[in-house]
C-alpha positions in Angstrom: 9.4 -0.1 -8.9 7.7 1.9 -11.4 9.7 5.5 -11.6 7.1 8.0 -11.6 6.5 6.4 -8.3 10.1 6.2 -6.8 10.3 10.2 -7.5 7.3 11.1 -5.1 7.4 8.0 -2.8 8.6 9.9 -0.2 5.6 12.3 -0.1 3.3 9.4 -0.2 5.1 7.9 2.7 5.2 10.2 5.1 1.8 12.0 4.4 0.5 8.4 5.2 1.8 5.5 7.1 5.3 7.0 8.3 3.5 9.6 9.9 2.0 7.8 12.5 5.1 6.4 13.5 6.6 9.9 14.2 6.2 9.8 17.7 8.3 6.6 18.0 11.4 7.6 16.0 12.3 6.7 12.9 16.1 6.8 11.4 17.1 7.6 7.3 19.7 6.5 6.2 21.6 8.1 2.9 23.6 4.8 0.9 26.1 4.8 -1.4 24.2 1.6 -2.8 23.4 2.1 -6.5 20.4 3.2 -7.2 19.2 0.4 -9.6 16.8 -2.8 -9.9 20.1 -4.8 -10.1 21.4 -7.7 -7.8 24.3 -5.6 -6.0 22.1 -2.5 -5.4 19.5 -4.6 -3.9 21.9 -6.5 -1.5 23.7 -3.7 -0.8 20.5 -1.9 0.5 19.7 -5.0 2.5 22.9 -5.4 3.7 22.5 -1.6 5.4 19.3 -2.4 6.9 20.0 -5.4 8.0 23.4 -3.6 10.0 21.0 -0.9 11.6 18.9 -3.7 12.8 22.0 -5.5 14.0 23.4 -2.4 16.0 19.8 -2.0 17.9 19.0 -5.5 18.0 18.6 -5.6 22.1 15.4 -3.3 21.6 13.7 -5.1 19.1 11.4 -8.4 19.1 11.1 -8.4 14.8 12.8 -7.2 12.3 10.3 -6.4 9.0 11.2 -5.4 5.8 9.1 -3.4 3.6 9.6 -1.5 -0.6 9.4 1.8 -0.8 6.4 1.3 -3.1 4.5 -0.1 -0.3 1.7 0.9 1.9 2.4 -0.7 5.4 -1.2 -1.2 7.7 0.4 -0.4 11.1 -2.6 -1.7 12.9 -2.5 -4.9 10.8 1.1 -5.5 11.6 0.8 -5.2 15.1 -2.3 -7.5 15.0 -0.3 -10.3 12.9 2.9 -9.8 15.1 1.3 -10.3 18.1 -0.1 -13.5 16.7 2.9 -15.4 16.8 5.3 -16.6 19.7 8.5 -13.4 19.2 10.9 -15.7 20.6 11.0 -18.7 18.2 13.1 -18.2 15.0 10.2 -17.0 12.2 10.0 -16.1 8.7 7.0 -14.3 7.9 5.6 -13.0 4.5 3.9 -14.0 1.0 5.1 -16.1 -1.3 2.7 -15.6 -5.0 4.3 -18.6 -7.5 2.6 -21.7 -8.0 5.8 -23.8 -6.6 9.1 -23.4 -5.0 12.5 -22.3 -6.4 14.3 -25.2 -7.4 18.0 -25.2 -7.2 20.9 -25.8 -9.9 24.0 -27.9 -9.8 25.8 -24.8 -9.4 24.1 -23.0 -6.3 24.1 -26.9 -4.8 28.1 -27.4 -5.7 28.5 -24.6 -2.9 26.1 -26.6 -0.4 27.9 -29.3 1.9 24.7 -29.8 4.0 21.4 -28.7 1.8 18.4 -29.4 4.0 16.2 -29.4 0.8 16.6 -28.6 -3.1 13.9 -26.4 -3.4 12.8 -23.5 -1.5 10.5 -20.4 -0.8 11.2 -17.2 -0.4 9.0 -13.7 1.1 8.7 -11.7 -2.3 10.6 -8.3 -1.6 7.9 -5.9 -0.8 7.3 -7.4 2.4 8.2 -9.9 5.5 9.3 -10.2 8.9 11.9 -12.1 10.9 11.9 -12.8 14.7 14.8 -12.1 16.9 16.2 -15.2 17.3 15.9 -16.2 13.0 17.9 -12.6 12.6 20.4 -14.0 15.2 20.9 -17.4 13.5 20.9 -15.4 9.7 23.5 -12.5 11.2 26.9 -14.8 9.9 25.2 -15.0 6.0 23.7 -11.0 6.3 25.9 -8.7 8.8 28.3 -6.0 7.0 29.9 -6.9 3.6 28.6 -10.4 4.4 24.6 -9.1 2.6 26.8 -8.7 -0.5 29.5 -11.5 -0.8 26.2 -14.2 -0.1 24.4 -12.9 -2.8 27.4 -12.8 -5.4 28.2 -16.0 -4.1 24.7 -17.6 -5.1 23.8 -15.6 -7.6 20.5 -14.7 -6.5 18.5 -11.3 -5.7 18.1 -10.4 -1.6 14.7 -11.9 -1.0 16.0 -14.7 -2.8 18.8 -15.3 -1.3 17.2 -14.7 2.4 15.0 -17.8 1.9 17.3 -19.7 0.6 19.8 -19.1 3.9 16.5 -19.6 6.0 15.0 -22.6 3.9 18.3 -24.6 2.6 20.8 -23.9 5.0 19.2 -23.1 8.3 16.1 -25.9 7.5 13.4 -23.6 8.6 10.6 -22.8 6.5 9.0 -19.4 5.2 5.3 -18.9 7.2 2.6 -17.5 4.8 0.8 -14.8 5.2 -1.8 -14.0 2.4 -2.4 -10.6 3.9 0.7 -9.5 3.0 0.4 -8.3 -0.6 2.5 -8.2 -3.4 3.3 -6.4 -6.7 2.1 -9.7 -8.5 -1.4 -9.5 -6.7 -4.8 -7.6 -8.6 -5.9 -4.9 -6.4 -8.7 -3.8 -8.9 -11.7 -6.2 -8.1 -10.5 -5.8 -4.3 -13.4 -4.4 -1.8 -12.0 -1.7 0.5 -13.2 -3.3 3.5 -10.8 -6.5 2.4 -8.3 -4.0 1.9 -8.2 -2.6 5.4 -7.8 -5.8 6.9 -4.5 -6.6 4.7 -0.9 -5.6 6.7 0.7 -4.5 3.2 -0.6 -3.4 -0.3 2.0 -2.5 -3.0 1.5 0.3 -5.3 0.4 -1.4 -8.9 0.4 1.2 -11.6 -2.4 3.4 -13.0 -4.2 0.0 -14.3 -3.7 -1.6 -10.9 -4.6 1.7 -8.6 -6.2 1.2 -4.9 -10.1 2.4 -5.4 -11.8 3.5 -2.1 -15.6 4.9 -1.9 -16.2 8.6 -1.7 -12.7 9.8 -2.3 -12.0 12.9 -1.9 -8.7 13.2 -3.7 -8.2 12.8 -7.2 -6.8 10.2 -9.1 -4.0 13.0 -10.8 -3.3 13.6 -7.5 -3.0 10.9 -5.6 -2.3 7.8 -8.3 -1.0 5.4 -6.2 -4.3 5.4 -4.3 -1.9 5.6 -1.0 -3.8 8.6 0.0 -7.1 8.1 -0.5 -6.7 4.5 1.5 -4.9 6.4 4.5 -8.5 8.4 4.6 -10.1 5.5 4.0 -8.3 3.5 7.2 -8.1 7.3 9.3 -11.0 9.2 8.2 -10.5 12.0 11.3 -7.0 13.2 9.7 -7.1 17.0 9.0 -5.9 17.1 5.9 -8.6 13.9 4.7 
């Protein structure tokens, strides 16, 4: 994530999409996770969220994962969501490279039963898991477990979730092309596209979220976060 960003993501969050999610609750929680791009900081953080879903795990039909950098569409989530069947085991996000991840001798030596060789995985800024996947997952993902899977393998969290999902469970990552990711161009994008899309990722002043008639300026707002939120919720006060 681009650090300009990370120090004012929080504004940009909760001016916009976390706000509307307010009146349903929402829990922070402060880690002791590194604060880095780095393999253990990453899997650390996902082995925390993946506890808190644990814990609550009775209440809750999906369990989605989304970057800080990241602008989540609340409407367009509940739209796809409610798309698919909640109680089969699903993996749901975007997956940007031309072909899958293909496995080495080494993470294979530590496979007794691989159900394939290659494998795709939901890039990091966002996906979603149904109930019963997150059950099937929870031995490879629950407490310290995040952590020792990922040092075992030798692979980042996203990674290392579709290759639990993919090589070891046999079940395959759904795509979802309106999930988008840091690797996607946002420039040549029409804003009516845009509004339709359940994710779009913060892309850097080259890559910036354009909407018509904004009303805030780019040295104010240069993630483009706020200008879309008026955009998708033109009768806010502050828009």
């Amino acid at each position: 994530m681009d650090a300009s960003f990370a120090q004012q993501s929080d504004g940009f969050l909760n001016d916009t999409w976390v706000e509307l999610l307010t009146s349903q609750g929402y829990h922070v929680t402060v880690s002791d996770c590194t604060r880095t791009h780095q393999r253990g900081s990453l899997c650390c953080k996902s082995g925390i969220e993946y506890d808190l879903y644990y814990e609550a795990m009775d209440k809750y039909r999906w369990f989605c994962h989304l970057d800080d950098d990241m602008y989540l569409n609340t409407r367009s989530l509940a739209e796809l969501l409610n798309h698919y069947n909640h109680t089969m085991p699903l993996y749901i996000g975007y997956f940007p490279l031309a072909k899958p991840f293909e496995l080495d001798m080494y993470r294979l030596s530590f496979i007794k039963d691989a159900k394939k060789k290659s494998f795709r995985f939901a890039t990091g800024g966002m996906y979603c898991i149904s109930r019963p996947l997150m059950i099937n997952i929870e031995p490879y993902f629950r407490g310290k477990s995040f952590d020792s899977t990922c040092e075992r393998y030798k692979l980042t969290d996203d990674m290392m979730i579709g290759l639990v999902i993919e090589v070891l469970l046999g079940y395959n990552l759904t795509i979802v092309s309106s999930i988008k990711t840091h690797l996607q161009s946002l420039v040549n994008m029409k804003p009516e596209e845009l509004a339709s899309k359940v994710s779009v990722s913060y892309g850097g002043k080259s890559n910036r979220i354009t909407v018509p008639n904004e009303k805030i300026t780019a040295e104010e707002d240069y993630s483009g976060f706020l200008s879309f939120h008026c955009f998708l919720y033109p009768d806010i006060k502050w828009c």
